[in-house]
C-alpha positions as CSV (number, residue, x, y, z in Angstrom):
1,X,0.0,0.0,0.0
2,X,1.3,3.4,-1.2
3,X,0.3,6.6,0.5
4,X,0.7,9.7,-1.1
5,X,1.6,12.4,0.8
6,X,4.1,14.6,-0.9
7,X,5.5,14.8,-4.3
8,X,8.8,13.0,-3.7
9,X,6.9,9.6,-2.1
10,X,6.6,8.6,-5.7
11,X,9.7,8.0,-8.2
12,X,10.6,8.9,-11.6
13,X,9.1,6.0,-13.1
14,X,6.1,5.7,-11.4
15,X,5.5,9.4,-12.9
16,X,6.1,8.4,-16.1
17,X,3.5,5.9,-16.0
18,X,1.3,8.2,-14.5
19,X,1.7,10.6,-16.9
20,X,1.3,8.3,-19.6
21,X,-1.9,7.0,-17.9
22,X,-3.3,10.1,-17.5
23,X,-3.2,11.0,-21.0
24,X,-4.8,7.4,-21.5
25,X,-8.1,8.3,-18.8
26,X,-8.0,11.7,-20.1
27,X,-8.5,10.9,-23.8
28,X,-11.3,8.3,-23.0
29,X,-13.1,11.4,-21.2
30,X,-12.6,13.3,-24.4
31,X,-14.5,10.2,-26.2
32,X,-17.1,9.9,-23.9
33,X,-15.9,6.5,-23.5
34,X,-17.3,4.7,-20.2
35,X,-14.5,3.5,-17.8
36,X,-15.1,1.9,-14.3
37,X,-12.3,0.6,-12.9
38,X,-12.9,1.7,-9.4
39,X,-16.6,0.6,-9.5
40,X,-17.9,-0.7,-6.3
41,X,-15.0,1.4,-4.7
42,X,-15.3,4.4,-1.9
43,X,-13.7,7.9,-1.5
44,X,-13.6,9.8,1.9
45,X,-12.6,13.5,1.0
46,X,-12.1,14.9,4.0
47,X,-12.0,18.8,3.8
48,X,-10.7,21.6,6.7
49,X,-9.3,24.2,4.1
50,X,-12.3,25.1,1.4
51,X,-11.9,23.9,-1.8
52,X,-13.2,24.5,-5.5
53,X,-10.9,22.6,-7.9
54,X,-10.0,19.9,-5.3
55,X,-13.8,19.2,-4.6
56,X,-14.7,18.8,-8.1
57,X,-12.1,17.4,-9.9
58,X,-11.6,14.4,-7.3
59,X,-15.5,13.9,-7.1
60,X,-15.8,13.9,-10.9
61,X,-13.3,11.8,-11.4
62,X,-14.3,9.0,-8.6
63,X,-17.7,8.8,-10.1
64,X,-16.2,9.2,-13.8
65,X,-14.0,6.0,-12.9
66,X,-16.9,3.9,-11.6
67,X,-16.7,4.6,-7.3
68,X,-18.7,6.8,-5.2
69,X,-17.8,9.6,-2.6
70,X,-18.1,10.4,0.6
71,X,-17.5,13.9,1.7
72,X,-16.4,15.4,5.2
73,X,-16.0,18.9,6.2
74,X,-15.0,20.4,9.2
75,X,-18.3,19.8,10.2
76,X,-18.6,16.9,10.2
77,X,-15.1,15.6,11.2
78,X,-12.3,17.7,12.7
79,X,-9.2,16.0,12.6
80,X,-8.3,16.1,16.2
81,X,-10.6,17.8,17.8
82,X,-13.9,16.1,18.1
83,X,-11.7,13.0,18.4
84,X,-8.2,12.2,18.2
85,X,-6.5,12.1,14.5
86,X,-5.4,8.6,14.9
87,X,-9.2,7.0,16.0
88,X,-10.8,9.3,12.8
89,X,-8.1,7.0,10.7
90,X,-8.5,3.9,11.8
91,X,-12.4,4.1,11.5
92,X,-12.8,6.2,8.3
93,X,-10.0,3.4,6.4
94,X,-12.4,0.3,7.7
95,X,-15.0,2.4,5.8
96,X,-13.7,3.1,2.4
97,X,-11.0,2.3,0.2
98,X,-8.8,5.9,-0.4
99,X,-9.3,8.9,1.8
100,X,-8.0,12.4,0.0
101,X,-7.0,14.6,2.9
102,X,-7.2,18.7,2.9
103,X,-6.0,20.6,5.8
104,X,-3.5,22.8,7.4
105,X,-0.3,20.9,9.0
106,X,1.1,18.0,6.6
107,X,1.7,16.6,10.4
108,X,-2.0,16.0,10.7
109,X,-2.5,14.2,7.1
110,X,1.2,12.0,8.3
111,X,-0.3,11.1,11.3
112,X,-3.7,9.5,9.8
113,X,-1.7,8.0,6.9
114,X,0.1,6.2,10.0
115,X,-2.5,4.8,11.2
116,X,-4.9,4.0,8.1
117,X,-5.9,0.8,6.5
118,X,-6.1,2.7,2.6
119,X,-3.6,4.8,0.8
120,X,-4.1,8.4,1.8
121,X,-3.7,11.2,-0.8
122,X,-2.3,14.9,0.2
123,X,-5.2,17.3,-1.4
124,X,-3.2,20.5,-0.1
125,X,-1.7,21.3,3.3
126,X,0.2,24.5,4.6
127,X,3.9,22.5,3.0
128,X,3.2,20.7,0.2
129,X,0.5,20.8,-3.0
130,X,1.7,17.5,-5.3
131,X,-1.8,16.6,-7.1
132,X,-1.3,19.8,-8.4
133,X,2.4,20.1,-9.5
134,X,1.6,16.3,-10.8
135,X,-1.3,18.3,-13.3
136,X,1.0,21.1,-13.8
137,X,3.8,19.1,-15.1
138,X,1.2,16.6,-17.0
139,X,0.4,20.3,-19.0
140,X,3.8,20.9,-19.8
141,X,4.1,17.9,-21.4
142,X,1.0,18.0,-23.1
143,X,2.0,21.4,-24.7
144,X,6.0,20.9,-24.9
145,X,6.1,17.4,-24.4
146,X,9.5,16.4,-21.7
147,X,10.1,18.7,-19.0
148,X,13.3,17.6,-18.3
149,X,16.4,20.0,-18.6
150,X,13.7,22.4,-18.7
151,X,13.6,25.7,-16.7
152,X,10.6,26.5,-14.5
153,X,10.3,30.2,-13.1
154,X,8.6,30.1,-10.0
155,X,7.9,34.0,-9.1
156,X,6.2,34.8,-5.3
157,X,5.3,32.9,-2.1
158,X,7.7,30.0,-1.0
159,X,4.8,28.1,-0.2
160,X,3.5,24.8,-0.4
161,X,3.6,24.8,-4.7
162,X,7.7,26.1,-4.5
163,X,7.7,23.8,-2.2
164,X,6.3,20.8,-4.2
165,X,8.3,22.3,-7.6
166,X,11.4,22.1,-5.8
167,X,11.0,18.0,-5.2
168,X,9.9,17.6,-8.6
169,X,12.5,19.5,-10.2
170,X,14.8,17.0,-8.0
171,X,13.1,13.8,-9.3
172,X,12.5,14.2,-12.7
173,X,15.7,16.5,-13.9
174,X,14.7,19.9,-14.3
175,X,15.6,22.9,-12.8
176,X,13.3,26.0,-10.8
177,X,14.6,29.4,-10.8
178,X,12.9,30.8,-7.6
179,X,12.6,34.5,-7.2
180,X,10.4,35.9,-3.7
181,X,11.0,38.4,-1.9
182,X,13.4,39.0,1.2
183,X,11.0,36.9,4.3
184,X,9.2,34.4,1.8
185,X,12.1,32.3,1.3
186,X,11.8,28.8,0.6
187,X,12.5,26.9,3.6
188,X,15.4,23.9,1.7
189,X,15.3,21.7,4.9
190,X,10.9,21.9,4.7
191,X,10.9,21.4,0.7
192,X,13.4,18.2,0.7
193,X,12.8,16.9,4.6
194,X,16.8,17.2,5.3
195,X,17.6,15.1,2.8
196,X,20.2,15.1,-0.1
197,X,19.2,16.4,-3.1
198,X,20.7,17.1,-7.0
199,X,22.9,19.7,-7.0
200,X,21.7,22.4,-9.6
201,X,17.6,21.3,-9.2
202,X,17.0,24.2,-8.4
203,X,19.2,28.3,-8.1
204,X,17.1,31.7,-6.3
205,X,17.5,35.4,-7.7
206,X,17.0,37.9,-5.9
207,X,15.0,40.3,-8.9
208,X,12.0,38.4,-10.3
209,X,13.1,39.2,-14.3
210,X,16.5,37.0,-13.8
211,X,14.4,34.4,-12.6
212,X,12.4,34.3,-15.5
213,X,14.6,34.6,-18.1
214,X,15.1,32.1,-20.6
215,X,12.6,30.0,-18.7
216,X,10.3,27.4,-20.1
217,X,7.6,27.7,-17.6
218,X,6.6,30.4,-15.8
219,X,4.5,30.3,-12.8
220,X,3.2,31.9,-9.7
221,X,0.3,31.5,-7.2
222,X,-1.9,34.1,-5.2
223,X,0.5,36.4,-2.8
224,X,-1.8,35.0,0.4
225,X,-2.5,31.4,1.3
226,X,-5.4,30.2,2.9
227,X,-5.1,30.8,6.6
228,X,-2.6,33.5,6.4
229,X,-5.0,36.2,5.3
230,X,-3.8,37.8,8.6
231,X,-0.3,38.6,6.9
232,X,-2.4,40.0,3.5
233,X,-1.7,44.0,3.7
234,X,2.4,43.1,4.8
235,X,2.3,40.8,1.5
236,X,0.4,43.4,-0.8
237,X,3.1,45.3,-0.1
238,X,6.3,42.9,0.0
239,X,5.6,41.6,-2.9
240,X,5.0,44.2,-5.0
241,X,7.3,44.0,-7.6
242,X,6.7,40.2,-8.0
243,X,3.4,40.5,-10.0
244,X,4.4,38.1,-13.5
245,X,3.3,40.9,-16.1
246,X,4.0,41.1,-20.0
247,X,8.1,42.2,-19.4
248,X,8.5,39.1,-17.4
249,X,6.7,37.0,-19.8
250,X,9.2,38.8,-22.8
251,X,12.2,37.6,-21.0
252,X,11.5,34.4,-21.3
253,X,11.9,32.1,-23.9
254,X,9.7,33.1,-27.1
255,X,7.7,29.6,-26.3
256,X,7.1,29.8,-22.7
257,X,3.7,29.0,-20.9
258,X,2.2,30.5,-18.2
259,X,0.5,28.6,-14.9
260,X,-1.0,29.3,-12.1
261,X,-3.0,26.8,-9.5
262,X,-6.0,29.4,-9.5
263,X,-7.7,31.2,-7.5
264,X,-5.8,34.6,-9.4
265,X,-6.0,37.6,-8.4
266,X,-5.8,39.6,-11.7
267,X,-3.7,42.7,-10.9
268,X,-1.7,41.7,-8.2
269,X,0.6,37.7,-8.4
270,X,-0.3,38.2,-12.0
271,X,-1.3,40.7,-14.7
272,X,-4.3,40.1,-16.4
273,X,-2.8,40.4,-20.2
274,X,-0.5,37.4,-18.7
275,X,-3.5,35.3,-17.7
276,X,-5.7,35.7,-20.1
277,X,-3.0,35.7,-23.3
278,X,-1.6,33.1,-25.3
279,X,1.1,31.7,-23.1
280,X,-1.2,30.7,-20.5
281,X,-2.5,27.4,-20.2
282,X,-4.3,27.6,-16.7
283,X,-7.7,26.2,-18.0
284,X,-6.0,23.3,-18.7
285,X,-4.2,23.2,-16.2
286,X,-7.1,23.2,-14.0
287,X,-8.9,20.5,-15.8
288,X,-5.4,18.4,-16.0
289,X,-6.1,18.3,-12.0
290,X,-8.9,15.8,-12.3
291,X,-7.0,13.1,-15.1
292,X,-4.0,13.2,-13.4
293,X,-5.7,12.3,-10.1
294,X,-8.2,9.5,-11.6
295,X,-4.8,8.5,-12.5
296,X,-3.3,8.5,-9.2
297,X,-6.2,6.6,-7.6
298,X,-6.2,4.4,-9.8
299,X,-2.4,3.3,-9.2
300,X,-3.2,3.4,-5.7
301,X,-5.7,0.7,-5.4
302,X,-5.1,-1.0,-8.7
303,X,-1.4,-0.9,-9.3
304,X,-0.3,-0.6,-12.7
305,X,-2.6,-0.9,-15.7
306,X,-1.1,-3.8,-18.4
């Protein structure tokens, strides 16, 4: 049993296959071709941050692949309050056969994948985003086809996506430029859990432009995470001059796409001539979210696919 917690708890070649399933599921969708492997199968989505694109594409997909869904919110379950973390997992696991996890601390989704009978899947916490790196990189690829020796720009917040780009850069041989300003680091020790990683996967600039030139990729997210809204005036105006806008976008390579995880802010992590222009792929993006993840569950109750 696999659990999949963070980017790195997969390999290489289990991303390729992914990715090559993916585009497999995805293109039955596209043909309206019926495909149940998971029928008779249950999904617990268990949600304490809100969600739009997490909700939906995991939902749609479970039913689209044959299972059903059972959906928690912080109503209904709050992971270590009404009852302890570890009690919530061993019940919930006897229940259904995946549980897709939401919250704030990656400690809390750790400490039920401890303890539960089903592989557990990371929908987002406060360190680390992988379902969504896993449909941003499955876009790259769809548009530009390898992603390796590539150059991804990440411009803003060394949050939970730098985070999550950095371990992928390390595992499938590409490199980030990260640029955020002075305070919003990314924490190396957080991104790769004290452990050894390629030398080169990923280099930081200090001015947003170097970052971004000659990359492939360019990418950002909003300037204010969930559950830091607290910190949003100090951030307006920290990160001012990290807003990906049309000179960013120039220095680039002439062939460069443009991602974001959504929600944008138009006007302030991004311009809205970026967003909305021909270099950006977000839609897809967005709708990549729910293939690669039927994808994913899929591996992680039926294995590989022959």
């Amino acid at each position: 049993m696999k659990h999949y917690l963070q980017f790195a708890d997969l390999g290489a070649d289990e991303y390729n296959y992914l990715f090559s399933r993916a585009a497999i599921i995805k293109g039955k969708f596209k043909s309206y071709e019926k495909y149940h492997p998971l029928a008779d199968r249950t999904l617990a989505m268990i949600f304490e941050k809100a969600s739009t694109r997490t909700r939906v594409s995991f939902e749609a997909g479970m039913y689209q692949m044959g299972g059903s869904v059972v959906h928690l919110t912080t109503g209904d379950s709050q992971l270590g309050r009404a009852e302890p973390i570890e009690d919530s997992a061993r019940v919930i696991s006897r229940m259904t056969d995946l549980v897709m996890i939401r919250t704030f601390g990656q400690d809390k989704i750790a400490r039920f994948a401890e303890f539960s009978r089903v592989p557990v899947i990371n929908g987002l916490t406060n360190e680390f985003h992988p379902c969504q790196i896993m449909a941003d990189i499955f876009t790259y690829i769809e548009h530009r086809g390898s992603i390796t020796g590539k150059t991804v720009a990440w411009v803003g917040d060394g949050n939970n996506m730098a985070n999550t780009w950095l371990q992928a850069a390390d595992l499938l041989g590409f490199t980030v430029h990260v640029s955020t300003p002075g305070g919003y680091e990314v924490d190396e020790k957080l991104a790769f859990g004290g452990k050894p990683h390629r030398p080169g996967c990923y280099k930081v600039f200090a001015n947003p432009m170097d970052a971004c030139r000659d990359a492939d990729l360019v990418t950002t997210d909003v300037w204010t995470s969930m559950g830091y809204e607290a910190e949003n005036e100090a951030r307006r105006k920290a990160f001012a001059d990290w807003c990906v806008d049309a000179e960013m976008m120039a220095v680039a390579k002439p062939d460069a796409l443009f991602m974001h995880c959504l929600p944008a802010h138009r006007g302030e992590e991004v311009m809205a001539d970026v967003i909305d222009g021909p270099q950006s792929v977000v839609w897809d993006e967005a709708e990549n979210r729910m293939h690669v993840q039927k994808a994913l569950m899929e591996y992680l109750l039926l294995g590989r696919i022959a």
